[in-house]
C-alpha positions in Angstrom: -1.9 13.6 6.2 -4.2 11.6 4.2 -2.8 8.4 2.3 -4.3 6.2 -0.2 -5.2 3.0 1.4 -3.1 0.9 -1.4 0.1 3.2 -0.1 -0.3 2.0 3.3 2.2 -0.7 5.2 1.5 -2.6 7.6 4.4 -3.7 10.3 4.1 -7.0 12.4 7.0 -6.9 14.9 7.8 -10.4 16.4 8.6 -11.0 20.3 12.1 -10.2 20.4 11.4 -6.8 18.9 8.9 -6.6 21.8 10.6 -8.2 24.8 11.1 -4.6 26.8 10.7 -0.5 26.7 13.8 -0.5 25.0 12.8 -2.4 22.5 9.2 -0.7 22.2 11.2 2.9 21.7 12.7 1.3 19.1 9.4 -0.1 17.5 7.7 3.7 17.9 10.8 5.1 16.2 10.2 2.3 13.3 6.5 2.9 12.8 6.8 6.9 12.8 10.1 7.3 10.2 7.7 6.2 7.5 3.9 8.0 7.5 3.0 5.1 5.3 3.1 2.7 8.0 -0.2 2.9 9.8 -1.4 -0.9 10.5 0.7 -2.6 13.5 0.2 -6.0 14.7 2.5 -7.1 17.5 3.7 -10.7 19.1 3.5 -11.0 22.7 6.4 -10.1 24.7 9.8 -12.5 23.7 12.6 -13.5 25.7 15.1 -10.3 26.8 18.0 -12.8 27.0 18.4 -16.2 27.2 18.1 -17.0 30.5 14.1 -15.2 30.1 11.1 -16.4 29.1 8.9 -15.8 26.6 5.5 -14.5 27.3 3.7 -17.0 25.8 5.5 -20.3 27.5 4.3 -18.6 30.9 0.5 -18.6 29.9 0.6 -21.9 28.5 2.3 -22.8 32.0 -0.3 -21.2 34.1 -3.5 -22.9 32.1 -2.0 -26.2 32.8 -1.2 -25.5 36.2 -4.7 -24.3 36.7 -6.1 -27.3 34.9 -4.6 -29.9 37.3 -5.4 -27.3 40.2 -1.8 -27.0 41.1 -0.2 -23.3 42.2 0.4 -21.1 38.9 1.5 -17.7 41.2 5.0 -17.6 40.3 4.5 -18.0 36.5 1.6 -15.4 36.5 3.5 -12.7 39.2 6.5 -13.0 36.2 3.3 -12.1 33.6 2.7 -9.2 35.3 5.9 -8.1 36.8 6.7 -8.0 32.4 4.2 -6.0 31.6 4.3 -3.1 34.7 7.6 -2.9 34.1 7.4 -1.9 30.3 4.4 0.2 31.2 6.6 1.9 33.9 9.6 2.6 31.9 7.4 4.0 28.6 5.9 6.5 31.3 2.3 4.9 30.3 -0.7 4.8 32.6 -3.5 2.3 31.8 -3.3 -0.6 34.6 -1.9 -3.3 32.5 -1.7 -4.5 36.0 -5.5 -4.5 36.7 -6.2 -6.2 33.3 -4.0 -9.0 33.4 -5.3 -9.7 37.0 -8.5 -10.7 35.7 -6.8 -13.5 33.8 -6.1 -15.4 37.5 -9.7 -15.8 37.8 -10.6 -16.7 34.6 -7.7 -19.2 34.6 -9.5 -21.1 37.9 -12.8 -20.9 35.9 -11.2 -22.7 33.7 -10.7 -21.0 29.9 -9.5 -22.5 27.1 -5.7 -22.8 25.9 -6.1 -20.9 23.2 -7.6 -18.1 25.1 -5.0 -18.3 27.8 -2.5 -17.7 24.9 -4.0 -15.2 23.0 -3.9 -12.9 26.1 0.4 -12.3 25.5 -0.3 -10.6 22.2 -3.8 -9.0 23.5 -2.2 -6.9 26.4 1.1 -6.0 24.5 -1.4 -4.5 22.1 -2.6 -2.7 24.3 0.1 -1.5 25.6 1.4 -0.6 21.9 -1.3 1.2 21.2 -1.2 3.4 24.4 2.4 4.3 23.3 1.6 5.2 19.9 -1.4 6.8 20.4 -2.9 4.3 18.3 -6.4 2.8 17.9 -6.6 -0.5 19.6 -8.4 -3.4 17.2 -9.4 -6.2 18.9 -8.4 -9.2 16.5 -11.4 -11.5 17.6 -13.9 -9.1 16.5 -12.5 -9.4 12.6 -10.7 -12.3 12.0 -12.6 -15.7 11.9 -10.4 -19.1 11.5 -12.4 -21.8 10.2 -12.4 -25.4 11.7 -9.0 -26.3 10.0 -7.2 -23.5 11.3 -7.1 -21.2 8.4 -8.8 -17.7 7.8 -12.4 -17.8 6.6 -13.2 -15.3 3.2 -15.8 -13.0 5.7 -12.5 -11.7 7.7 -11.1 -10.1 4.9 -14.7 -7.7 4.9 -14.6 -7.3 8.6 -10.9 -6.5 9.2 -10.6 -4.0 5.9 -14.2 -2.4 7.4 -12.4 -1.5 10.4 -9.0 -0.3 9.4 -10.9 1.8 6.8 -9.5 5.3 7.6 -6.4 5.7 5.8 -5.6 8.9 7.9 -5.7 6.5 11.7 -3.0 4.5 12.6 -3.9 0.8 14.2 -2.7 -2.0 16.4 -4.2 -5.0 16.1 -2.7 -8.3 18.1 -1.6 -10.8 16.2 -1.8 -15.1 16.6 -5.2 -15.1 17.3 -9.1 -14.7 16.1 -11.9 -16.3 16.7 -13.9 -19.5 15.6 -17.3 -19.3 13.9 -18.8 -19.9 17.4 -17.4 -16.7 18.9 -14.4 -18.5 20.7 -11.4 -16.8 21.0 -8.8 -19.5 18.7 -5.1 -19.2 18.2 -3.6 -20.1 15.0 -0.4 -22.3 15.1 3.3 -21.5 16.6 4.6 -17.9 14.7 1.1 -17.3 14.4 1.5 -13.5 14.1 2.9 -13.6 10.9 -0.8 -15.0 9.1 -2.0 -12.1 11.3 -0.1 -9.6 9.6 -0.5 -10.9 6.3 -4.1 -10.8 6.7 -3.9 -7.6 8.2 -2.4 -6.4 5.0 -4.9 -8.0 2.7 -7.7 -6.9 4.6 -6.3 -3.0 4.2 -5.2 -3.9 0.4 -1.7 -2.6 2.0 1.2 -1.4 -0.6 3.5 -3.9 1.4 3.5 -6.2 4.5 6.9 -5.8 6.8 7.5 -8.2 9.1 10.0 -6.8 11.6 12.3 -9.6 13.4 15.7 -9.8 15.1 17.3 -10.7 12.0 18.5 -9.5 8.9 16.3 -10.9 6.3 17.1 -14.2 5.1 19.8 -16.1 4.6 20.8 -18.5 1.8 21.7 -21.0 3.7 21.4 -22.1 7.9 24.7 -20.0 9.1 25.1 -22.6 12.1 26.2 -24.7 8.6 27.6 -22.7 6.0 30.3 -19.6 7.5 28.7 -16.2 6.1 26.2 -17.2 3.9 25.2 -14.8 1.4 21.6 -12.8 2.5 19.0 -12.9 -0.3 17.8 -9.3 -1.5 14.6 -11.4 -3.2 13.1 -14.3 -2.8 9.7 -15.3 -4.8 6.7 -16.2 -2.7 6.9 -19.8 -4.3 11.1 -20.4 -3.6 10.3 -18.9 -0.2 7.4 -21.5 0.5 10.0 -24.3 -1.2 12.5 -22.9 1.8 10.0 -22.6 4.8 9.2 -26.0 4.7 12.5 -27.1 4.3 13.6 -25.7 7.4 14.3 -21.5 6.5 12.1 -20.7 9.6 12.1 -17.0 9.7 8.3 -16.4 8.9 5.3 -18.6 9.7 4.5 -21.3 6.4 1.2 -20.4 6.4 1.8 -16.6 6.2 2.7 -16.4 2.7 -1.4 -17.2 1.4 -3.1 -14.2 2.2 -0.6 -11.5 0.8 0.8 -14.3 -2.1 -3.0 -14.0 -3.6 -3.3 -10.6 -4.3 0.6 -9.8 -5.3 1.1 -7.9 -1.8 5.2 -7.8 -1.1 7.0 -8.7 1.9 10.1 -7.2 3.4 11.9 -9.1 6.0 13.7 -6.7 8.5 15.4 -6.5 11.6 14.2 -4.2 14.4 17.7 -3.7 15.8 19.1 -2.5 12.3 16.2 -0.4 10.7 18.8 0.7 8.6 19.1 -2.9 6.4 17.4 -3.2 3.7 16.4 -6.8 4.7 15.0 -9.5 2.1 11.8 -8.3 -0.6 9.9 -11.6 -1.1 8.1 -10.7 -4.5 6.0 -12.2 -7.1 9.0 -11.9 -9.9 12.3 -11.2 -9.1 14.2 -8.0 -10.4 16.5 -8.5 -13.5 19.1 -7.7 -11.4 18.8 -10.2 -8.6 17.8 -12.9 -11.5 21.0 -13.0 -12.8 23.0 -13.1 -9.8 22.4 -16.0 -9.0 21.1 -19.9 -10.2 19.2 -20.5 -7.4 17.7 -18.7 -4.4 19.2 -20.9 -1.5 19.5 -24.3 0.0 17.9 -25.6 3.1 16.8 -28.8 4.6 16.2 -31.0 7.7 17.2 -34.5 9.4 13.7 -35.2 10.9 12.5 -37.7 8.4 11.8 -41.5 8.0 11.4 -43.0 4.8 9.5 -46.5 4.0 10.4 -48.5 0.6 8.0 -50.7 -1.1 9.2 -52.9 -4.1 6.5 -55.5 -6.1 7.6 -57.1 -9.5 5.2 -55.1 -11.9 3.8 -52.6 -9.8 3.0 -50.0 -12.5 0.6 -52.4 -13.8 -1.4 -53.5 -10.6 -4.3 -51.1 -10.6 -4.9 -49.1 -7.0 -1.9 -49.9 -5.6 -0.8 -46.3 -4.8 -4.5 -46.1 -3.8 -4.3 -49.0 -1.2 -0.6 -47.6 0.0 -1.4 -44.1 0.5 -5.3 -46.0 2.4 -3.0 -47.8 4.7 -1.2 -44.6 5.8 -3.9 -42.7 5.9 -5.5 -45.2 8.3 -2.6 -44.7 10.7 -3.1 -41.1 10.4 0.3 -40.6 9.0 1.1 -37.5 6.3 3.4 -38.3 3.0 6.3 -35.4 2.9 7.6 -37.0 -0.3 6.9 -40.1 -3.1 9.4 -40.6 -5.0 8.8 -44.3 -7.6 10.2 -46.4 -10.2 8.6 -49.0 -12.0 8.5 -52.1 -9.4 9.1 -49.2 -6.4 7.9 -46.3 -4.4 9.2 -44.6 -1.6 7.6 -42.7 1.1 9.0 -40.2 3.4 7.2 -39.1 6.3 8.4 -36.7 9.7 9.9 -39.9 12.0 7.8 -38.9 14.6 4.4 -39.7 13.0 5.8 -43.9 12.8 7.9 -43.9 15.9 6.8 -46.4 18.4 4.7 -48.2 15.7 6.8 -48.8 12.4 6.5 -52.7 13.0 2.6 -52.0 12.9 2.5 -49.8 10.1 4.9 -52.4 7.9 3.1 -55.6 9.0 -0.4 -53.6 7.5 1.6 -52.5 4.6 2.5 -56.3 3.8 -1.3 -57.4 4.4 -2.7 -54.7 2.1 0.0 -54.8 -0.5 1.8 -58.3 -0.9 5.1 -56.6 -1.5 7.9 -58.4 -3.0 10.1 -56.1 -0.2 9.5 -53.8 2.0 12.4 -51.7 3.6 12.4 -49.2 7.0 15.1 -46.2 6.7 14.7 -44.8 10.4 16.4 -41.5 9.5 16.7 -39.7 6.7 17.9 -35.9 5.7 16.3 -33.9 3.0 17.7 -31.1 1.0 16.3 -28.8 -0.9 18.4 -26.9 -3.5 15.6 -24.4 -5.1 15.3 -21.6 -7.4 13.4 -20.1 -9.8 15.8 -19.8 -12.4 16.7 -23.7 -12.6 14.2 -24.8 -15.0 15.5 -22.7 -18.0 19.1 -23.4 -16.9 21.1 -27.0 -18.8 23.4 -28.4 -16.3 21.4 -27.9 -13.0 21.6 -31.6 -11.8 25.2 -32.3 -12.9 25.8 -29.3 -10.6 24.0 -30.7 -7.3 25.3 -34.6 -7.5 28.9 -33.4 -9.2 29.1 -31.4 -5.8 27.7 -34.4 -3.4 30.0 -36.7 -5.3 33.5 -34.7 -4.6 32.4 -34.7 -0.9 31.2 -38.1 -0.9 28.0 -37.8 0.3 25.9 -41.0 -1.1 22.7 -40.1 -2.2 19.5 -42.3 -0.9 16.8 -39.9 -2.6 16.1 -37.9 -5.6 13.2 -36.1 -6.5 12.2 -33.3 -8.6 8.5 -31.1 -9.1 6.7 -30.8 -12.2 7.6 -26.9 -11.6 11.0 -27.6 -11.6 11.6 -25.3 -8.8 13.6 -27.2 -6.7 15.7 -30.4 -6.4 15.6 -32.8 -3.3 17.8 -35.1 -2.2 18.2 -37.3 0.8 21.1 -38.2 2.6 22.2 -39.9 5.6 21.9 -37.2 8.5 25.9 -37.7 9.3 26.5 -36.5 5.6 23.8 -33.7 6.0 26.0 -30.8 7.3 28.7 -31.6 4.0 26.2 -31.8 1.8 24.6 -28.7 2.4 28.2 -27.0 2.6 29.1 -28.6 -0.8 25.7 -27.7 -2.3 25.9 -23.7 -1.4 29.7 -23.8 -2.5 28.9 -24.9 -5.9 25.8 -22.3 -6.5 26.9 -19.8 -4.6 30.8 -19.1 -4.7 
């Protein structure tokens, strides 16, 4: 059956959706109830319960055992004791044993990390492949990540070269590439989700799934808020806003590749194929826009916040400059700025000044000559966005009328150009009211 190559999907299915043979039937039965789905990039083998261990966590075990020259044999017997065991119970026949032998020697000659890693998705692509008769693409022939981690413009040439054939069906691992060098490189954490978006562009797909153990997303953390409401869309942009906020069901950086070129995302769970999980879209569907004001509310309590006040500030020239000089110094990123006239705020992750906020402040005070200067050790954001807010009177009356009836004090406040979201900051023993107050106002 020949398909248009702009009618073709591609499917990443993460590690839980790949953890055993039971869950590979369920991945073959996924791919083949839809002849549009041709392009498969898999994570390496997940955690079967939680007692297991992921795939992944057992390399990165065994390359620093074999860095320090200590015994790595029970780690890397559990590797392959995975792998024969899914290759046994799908009936397959390739010696996934044999191939991840050689990593034990290449382990004592002493490969990088990001190799050692790589090698989780590699041979459950393999094994994929095998099971759906697929062609097998090795990812670090045809994706190159620059020096900075992201994907370099040549990949999108190589990788649509050699998924060309619109009538073939493909597995290519996902999480890793290769540098310009030749070197086999990871990209971060979740990893396989970039993969699959630039899988996707590559092909100039029709839409990118990303297959998971849950239902699409929620619109709000349901360790939090009792049965929140699942979103049917989400906008790339709200669903960047969310990610970073703390929504972590796919990978930040995974939105870039398919975002550019107006490729669509669907969010589904491998355990429910039937769900029509969460369409993240360019523009949201009349329908969806008027359901709701805003598309969810997410944040997180790992944040430390610095507050510098000077008696005419907006008219000393470079001071932002020489602030933002000193952190960069002490290699420390800005989450947030939030000013006034005579003040400015800066809120950081708490881990990036811990162990050295008395060093940080005292260079502040050289460079700066503050009037004050004050240290918040912890502070929770919260990020009420939506798309819809900007055109909408009454949006801020909403979010503080809501945090004032639970009597959550507000410490921050801060607002995009875009107008796409609202962030507050709280202390983090109001954080888990806050949120609750903030969804019950939108949302009920």
């Amino acid at each position: 059956m020949q398909q248009g190559s702009s009618s073709r999907v591609v499917c990443k299915f993460g590690g839980s959706s790949l953890a055993s043979a039971t869950q590979f039937r369920k991945v073959r039965a996924i791919v083949e109830a839809d002849p549009r789905r041709r392009i498969v990039v898999p994570s390496a083998p997940g955690k079967r319960d939680s007692k297991d261990a992921k795939i992944t966590d057992l390399l990165y075990l065994c390359h620093h055992a074999a860095s320090i020259d200590a015994d790595f044999s029970g780690p890397f017997r559990q590797i392959i004791e995975r792998y024969e065991e899914i290759e046994r119970e799908l009936g397959l026949a390739i010696g996934i044993a044999a191939q991840v032998e050689t990593l034990r020697g290449e382990f004592a000659r002493g490969v990088s990390a990001d190799y050692a890693a790589s090698r989780g998705e590699h041979f459950c692509a393999r094994l994929l492949a095998a099971y759906l008769d697929a062609e097998f693409v090795e990812a670090a022939d045809c994706i190159v990540i620059g020096s900075q981690g992201m994907v370099m413009p040549e990949t999108y040439e190589l990788l649509g070269a050699r998924l060309a054939d619109p009538a073939r069906r493909y597995v290519i691992p996902g999480f890793y590439g290769r540098d310009v060098e030749g070197r086999v490189r990871t990209f971060s954490r979740g990893g396989s989700d970039v993969s699959g978006a630039v899988a996707a562009r590559a092909a100039h797909a029709g839409l990118y799934e990303n297959w998971t153990d849950v239902p699409g997303m929620l619109m709000a953390d349901p360790r939090i808020v009792d049965n929140p409401r699942p979103m049917a869309e989400v906008t790339y942009a709200e669903i960047r806003e969310l990610s970073y906020m703390g929504a972590s069901v796919l990978h930040d950086e995974a939105m870039a590749p398919v975002r550019e070129v107006g490729i669509p995302v669907n969010i589904r769970n491998t355990n429910d194929p039937a769900h029509p999980g969460t369409r993240i879209v360019s523009r949201l569907s009349p329908e969806v826009e008027k359901s709701t004001l805003i598309a969810g509310v997410a944040g997180k309590t790992n944040f430390a916040m610095i507050t510098i006040g000077k008696h005419l500030m907006n008219r000393e020239v470079g001071f932002i400059y020489r602030l933002l000089g000193v952190l960069e110094h002490n290699g420390i990123s800005i989450e947030q700025c939030p000013s006034s006239i005579d003040t400015v705020s800066v809120v950081m992750d708490a881990a990036q000044v811990e162990g050295r906020v008395e060093h940080v402040i005292d260079e502040l005070r050289r460079t700066l000559e503050p009037d004050e200067i004050d240290f918040v050790p912890q502070v929770a954001l919260i990020a009420i966005v939506g798309e819809g807010m900007a055109h909408t009177v009454g949006i801020a009356a909403k979010v503080f009328g809501a945090l004032a009836e639970s009597r959550v004090n507000v410490r921050l406040i801060n607002q995009g150009p875009s107008e796409l979201n609202i962030i507050v900051g709280v202390a983090p023993e109001d954080y888990a009211r806050a949120v609750r107050a903030l969804y019950a106002a939108f949302v009920n």
